[in-house]
N, C-alpha and C positions, 0 to 999 in steps of 0.2 A: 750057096753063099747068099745068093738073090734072096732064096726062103728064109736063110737064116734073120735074114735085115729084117723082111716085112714081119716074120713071127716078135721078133725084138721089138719093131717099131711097133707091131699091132700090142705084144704085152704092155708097154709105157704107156700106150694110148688108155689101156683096162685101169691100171695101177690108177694112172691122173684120173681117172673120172671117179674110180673108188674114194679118191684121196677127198676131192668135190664133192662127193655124195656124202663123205664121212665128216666135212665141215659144216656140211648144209645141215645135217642130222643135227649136228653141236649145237647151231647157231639156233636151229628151230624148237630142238626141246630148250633151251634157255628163254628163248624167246616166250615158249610154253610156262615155261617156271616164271620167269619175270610176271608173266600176263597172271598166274594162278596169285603172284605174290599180291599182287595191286587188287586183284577182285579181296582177297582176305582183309587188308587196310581201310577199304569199302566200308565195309562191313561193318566192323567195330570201332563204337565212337571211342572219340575223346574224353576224358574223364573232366567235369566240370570245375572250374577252378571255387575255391571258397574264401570267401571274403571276409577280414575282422569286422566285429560288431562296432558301429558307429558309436563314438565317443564326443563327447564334448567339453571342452577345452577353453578355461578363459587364461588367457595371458593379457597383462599390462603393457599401453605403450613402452616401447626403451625397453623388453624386457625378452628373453628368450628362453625357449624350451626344448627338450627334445621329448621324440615321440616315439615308441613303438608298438611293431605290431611285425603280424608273421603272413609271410608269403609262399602259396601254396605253390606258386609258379615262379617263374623271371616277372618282374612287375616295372612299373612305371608310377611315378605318383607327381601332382600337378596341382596349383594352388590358383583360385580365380581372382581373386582381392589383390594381383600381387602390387600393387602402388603401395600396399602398409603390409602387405606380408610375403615372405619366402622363405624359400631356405636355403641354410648354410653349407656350403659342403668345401670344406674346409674354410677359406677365410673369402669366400667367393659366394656372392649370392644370386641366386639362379630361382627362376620360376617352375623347373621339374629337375627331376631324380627320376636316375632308373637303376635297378641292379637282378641281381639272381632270389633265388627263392631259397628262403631261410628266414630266419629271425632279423629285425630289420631296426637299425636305430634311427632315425632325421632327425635335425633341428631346424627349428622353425624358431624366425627371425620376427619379433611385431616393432612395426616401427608408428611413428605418430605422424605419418601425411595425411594430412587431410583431417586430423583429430577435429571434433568438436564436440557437445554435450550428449552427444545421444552413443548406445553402442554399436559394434559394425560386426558380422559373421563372417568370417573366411572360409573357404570348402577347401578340405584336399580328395581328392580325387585320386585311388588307382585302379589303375588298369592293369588286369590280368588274361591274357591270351587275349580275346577280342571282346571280355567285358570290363564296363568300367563303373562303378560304385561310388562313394563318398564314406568315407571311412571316417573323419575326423573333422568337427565345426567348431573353431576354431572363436572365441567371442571376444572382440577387442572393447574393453567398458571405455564409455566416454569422458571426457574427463570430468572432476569434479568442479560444482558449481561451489563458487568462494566468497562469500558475504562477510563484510566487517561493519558495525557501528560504530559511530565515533561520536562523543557527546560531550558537550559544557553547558558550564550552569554562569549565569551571569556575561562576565567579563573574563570568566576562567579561558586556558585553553583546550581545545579540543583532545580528546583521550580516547582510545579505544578500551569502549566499556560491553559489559554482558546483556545489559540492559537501560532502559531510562528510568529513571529513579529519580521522582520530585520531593523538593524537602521544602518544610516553610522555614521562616525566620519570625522567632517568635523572640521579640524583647523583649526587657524587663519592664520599660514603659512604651507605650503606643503601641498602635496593630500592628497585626502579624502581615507578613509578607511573604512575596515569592518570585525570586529569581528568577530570570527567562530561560529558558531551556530552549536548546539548540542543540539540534544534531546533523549530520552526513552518512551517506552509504556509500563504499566501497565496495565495490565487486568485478567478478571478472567474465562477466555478460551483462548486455542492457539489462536496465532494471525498471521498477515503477514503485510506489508505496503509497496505495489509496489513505485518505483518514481513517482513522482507527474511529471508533465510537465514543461521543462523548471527549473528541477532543477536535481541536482546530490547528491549521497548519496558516503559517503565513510568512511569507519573506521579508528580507533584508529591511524592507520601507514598512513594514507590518501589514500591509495587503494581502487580507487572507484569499489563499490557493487552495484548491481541491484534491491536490496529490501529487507526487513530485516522481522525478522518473529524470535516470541517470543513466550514460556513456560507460561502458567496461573500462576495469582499467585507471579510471580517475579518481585518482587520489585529493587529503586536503591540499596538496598543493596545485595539482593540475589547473591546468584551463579547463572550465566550466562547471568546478564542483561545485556539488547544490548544496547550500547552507539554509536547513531549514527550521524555525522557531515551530513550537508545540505549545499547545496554549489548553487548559480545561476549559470545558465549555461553562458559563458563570451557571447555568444549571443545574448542573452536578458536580460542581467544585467540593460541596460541601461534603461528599462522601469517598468512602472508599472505594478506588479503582484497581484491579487490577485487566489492563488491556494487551492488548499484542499490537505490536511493530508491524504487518508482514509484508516483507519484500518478493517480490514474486517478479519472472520474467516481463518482457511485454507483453505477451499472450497473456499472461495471469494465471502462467501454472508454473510448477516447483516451487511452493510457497518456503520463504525461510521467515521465521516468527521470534520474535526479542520481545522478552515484558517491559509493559510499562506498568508502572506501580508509583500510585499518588496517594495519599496516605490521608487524603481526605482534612477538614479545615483543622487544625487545631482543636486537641481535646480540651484543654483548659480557655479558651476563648470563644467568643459569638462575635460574629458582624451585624451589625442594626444599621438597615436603611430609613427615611435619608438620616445620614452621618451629622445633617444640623442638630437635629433632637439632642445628642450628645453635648453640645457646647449650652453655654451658661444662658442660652433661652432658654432651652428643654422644648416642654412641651404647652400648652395655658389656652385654658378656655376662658369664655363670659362668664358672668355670673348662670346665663340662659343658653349655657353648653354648648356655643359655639364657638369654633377653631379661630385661636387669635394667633396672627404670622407676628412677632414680635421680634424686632433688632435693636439697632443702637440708635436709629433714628427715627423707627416706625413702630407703629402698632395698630394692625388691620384687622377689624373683627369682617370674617368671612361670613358664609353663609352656610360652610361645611360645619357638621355637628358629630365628625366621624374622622379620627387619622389613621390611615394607610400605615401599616411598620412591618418592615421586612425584616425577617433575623436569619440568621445562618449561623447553625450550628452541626457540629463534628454527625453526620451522618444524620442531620437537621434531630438529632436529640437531647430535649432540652424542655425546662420548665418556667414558669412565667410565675414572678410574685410582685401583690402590691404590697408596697409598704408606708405606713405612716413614720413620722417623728411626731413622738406624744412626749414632752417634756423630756427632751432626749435620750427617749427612748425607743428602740424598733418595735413596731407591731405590725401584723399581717391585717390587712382589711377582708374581711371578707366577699359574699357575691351580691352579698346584699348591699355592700359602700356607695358612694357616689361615681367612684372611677372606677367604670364597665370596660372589659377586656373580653373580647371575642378570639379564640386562638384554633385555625383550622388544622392544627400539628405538623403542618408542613411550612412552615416559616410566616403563615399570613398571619397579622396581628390587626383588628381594628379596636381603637377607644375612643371613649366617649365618658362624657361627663354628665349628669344628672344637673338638674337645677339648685343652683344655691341659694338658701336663704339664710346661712350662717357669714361670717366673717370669711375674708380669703382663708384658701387652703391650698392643702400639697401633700404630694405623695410623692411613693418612686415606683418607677414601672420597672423590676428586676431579673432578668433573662439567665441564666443559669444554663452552661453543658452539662450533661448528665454526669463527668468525672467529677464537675464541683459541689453537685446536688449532692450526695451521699453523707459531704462533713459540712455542709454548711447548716449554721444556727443562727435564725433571726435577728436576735438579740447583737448580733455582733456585725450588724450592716450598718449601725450607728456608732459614730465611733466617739469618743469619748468628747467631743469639742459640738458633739451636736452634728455633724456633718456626715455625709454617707461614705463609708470607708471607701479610702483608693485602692485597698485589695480587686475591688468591683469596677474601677473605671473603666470605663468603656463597652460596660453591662448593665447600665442604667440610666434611664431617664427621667429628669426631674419634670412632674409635671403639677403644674400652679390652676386653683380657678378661684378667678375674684369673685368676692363675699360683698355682703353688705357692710358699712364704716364701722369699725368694731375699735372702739378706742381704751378699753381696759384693760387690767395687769399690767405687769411690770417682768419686765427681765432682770435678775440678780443671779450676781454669783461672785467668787473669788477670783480675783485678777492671778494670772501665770497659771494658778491648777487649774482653772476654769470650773471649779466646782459650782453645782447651780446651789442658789439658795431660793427655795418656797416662800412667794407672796403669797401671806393670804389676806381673804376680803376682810376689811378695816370692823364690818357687822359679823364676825364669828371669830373675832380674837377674844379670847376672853375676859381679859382686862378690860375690853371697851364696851361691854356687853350694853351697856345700857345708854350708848355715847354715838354719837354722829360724827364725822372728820367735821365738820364745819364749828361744833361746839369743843372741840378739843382746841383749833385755831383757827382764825378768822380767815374768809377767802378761800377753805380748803374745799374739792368737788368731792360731795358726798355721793354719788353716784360711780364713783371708779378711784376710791382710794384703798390703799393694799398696807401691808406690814411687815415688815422682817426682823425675826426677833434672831441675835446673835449671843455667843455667849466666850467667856474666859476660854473656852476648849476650843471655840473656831478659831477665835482670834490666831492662839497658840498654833494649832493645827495648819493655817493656811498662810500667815503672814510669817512664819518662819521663811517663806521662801521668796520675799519681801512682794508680796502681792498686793491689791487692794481690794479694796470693797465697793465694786462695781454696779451701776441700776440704770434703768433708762424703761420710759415711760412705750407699751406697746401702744398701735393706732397713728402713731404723731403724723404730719405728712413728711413725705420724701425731701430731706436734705434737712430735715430739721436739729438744730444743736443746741441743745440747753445752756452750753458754757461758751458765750460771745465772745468776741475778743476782748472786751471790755465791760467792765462790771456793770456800766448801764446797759451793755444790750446782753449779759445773761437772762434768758429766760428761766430763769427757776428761781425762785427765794429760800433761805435754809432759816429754819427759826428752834433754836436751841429749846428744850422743856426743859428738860436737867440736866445734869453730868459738863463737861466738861467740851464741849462741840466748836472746831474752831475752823471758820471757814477757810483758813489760810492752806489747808488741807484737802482743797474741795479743788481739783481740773478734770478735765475735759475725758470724757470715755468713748472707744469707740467698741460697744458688744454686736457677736457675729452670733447670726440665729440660724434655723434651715432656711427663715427667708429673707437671706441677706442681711447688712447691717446697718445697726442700729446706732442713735449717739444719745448718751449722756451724762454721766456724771461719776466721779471717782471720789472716793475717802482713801487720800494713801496711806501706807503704813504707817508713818508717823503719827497720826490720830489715837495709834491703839499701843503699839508697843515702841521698845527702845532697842536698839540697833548698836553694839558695842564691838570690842574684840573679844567679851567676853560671849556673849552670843545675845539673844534675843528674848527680851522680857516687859512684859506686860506692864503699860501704864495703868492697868486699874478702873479704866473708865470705865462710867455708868452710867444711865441713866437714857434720856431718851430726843429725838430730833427731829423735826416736820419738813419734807422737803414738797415744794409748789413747783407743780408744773404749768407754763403757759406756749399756747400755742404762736401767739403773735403781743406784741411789745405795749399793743393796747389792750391786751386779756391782762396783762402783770400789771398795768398801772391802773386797772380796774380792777382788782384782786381777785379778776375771773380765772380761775385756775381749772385745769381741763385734766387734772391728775395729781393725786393725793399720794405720799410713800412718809409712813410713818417708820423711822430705824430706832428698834428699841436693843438696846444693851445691858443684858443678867448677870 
């Protein structure tokens, strides 16, 4: 029994350690396998993750997008801008996303923190296993830079216009003009506007400024908008401008550019400086061509034998003519004349006068824009009364030079039509051929007596329109008047030859020539014809009439007569 135990006890003892042996075995080839499995995982890498190809991407503030791309792994993706960008995952915005590998959609949020003119790049960024990339650059554009012009003409109000656009005022009589121009910038960044070329800027007081430069934001109404007048420079007024505006940062870059367009002076007008020439002095030399400054209570002979004249015309093109009045008629002088014109084509004019040894004279110094050169004709710068057409005013100047005392001919014509009637010399009428004024009647000046012969068809023709038969003695002095208030102080004597002549017929005339007026004597209608309800018909008269001119009250009582006018009627 004793043996039975210890063979019992010793077998238990074999089994338990077999049992030991047989775990230890287990545990150690596992152990073996585990160790075989880790050396293998050692060994062979990881397969490298692959990135989408970078993309670039503008989204607008305020504005959202989605994006995708495909993930070769579980990924992560991350954005470094995020103060203006993220994304959305669902109504939540978040600076990273993560998820598994597949096909992948985000949306990406741009917002406007921080916006100003320039643009900004966002990165997003993922990450796949332990690399990390940029897959997507993201451009937020800056905003837009915002320029308005705003412009009035005169007293107008301000208007938001495309451009500045200067016009004249050209009336029907007087010179042309031009309303001030005025304009403002609105924008939405500081701004500047140097002078454009060939123009001038000046403010509120007219104190010209060098360029003006405005606050974002400020409108015509705000506190401190810049209200600024544009003005052409008087140098280049005369032509066509087309300039630019342009408003640019204060740096002076991002230029924005608005035309200005000036249209240059008036095509049908000229400006002549100085503007006194123009008025009823004109222009007047000496007889020994020098410059006489002449007004209403002066008259200064200079020392200058030469005048300065400025003109201005449409893109300075233009032509220069002199012109005479020859028995009211236009003619052109040529270069050979007395009145010399120097013209350097660019608005400079100098004249001068040559020595006189004839009687006073006059011209007209006539300035033309090239639109009116083309239909204008000589002949019609004189206008029917003897005087220079007011089509031309303000295109000419009257310029005078005194002559030596020239006291013969006569002025005549028909009173209302102003038709002229032709004195001629007393020695080439031919009725008088072989007759002196002194032997035809006593006390006549045989030295400057004239004739006008009339007939039934003038009569008819000019006093239908109850006019008279006008004359007056050239040379007289200044302010002289043949018909006194009283028949002792008329200076002229009327001595009938034949026909039917009655002084009771005989007042006061005042004739207008190109050099100012004249006075002296009328034959009214009544002389000639008869004046009815039936109409108008000829008294018949014929024959002939001696009229004496006297300078002063002791020439007539000394039958010194200083001009002879014989009126014959056929």
């Amino acid at each position: 029994m004793i043996f039975l135990r210890k063979y019992m006890y010793l077998n238990d003892l074999i089994v338990k350690d077999m049992k030991t042996l047989f775990i230890k075995g287990l545990a150690f080839a596992a152990a073996v396998a585990a160790m075989a499995s880790c050396t293998k995982d050692a060994t062979e890498e990881e397969p490298a993750p692959v990135f989408p190809q970078l993309q670039s991407v503008t989204i607008q503030a305020g504005d959202q997008q989605s994006l995708n791309f495909t993930a070769d792994k579980d990924w992560k993706l991350s954005i470094d801008k995020t103060t203006w960008c993220t994304f959305l995952d669902g109504e939540v915005e978040t600076a990273q996303l993560s998820g598994l590998k597949g096909e992948v959609t985000v949306t990406v949020l741009v917002k406007d923190n921080g916006l100003d003119f320039n643009s900004d790049v966002a990165k997003l960024d993922l990450t796949l296993g332990n690399k990390t990339e940029t897959i997507f650059e993201i451009t937020r554009p800056g905003k837009a830079r915002e320029v308005k012009l705003y412009a009035a003409v005169g007293d107008g109000e301000l208007t938001e216009v495309e451009k500045l656009e200067f016009k004249w005022n050209v009336p029907e009589w007087g010179d042309p003009y031009m309303d001030q121009m005025k304009f403002a910038v609105v924008a939405n960044y500081d701004w500047t506007v140097a002078t454009p070329e060939k123009f001038t800027f000046s403010d509120k007081s007219w104190n010209e400024i060098p360029g003006v430069t405005g606050k974002a934001g400020v409108g015509p109404e705000g506190e401190g908008f810049n209200l600024t007048y544009i003005n052409v420079n008087n140098d280049a007024d005369a032509y066509e401008i087309n300039g630019k505006l342009v408003v640019t940062d204060t740096e002076g870059k991002n230029p924005v550019e608005f035309d200005i367009v000036y249209p240059g002076y008036p095509e049908t007008k000229v400006a002549i400086e100085p503007a006194s020439l123009l008025g009823m002095f004109g222009m007047n030399f000496s007889i020994d061509g020098f410059v006489i400054n002449k007004g209403f209570d002066q008259e200064e002979v200079t020392t200058d034998k030469e005048v300065n004249v400025s003109v201005k015309a449409k893109n300075m093109e233009y032509s220069v003519y002199k012109i005479a009045n020859n028995d009211g008629k236009a003619v052109e002088l040529g270069a050979d004349s007395w009145l010399k014109i120097s013209d350097d084509k660019k608005g400079g004019l100098k004249v001068s006068a040559t020595q006189n040894t004839t009687g006073d004279r006059e011209a007209y110094i006539l300035v033309l824009p090239k639109a009116l050169v083309k239909d204008f004709k000589i002949e019609n710068f004189i206008d029917q009364y003897g005087y220079a057409n007011y089509d031309y005013d303000g295109m000419f100047i009257k310029v005078t030079q005194k002559g030596v005392t020239v006291t013969k001919d006569f002025k005549a014509l028909w009173g209302r039509t102003y038709a002229d009637i032709k004195a001629v010399e007393f020695s080439k009428y031919p009725d008088f051929k072989d007759m002196t004024p002194s032997g035809l009647e006593y006390g006549s000046c045989d030295d400057n007596a004239y004739v006008i012969e009339i007939t039934e068809n003038d009569i008819i023709a000019h006093e239908q329109s109850s006019g008279a038969l006008q004359f007056a003695p050239l040379g007289f002095p200044d302010g002289y008047y043949a018909f006194g208030g009283t028949a002792d102080s008329h200076l002229y004597r009327m001595t009938p030859q034949s026909g039917d002549w009655n002084e009771k017929y005989i007042h006061d005339a005042t004739l207008y020539t190109s050099k100012g007026s004249i006075h002296g004597l009328q034959i009214d209608p009544e002389q000639f014809v008869n004046t009815t309800e039936a109409g108008v018909t000829s008294k018949g008269l014929n024959g002939m009439v001696v009229f004496q001119f006297y300078k002063t009250a002791e020439d007539k009582q000394s039958y010194k007569s200083s001009a002879t006018l014989v009126i014959v009627k056929k």
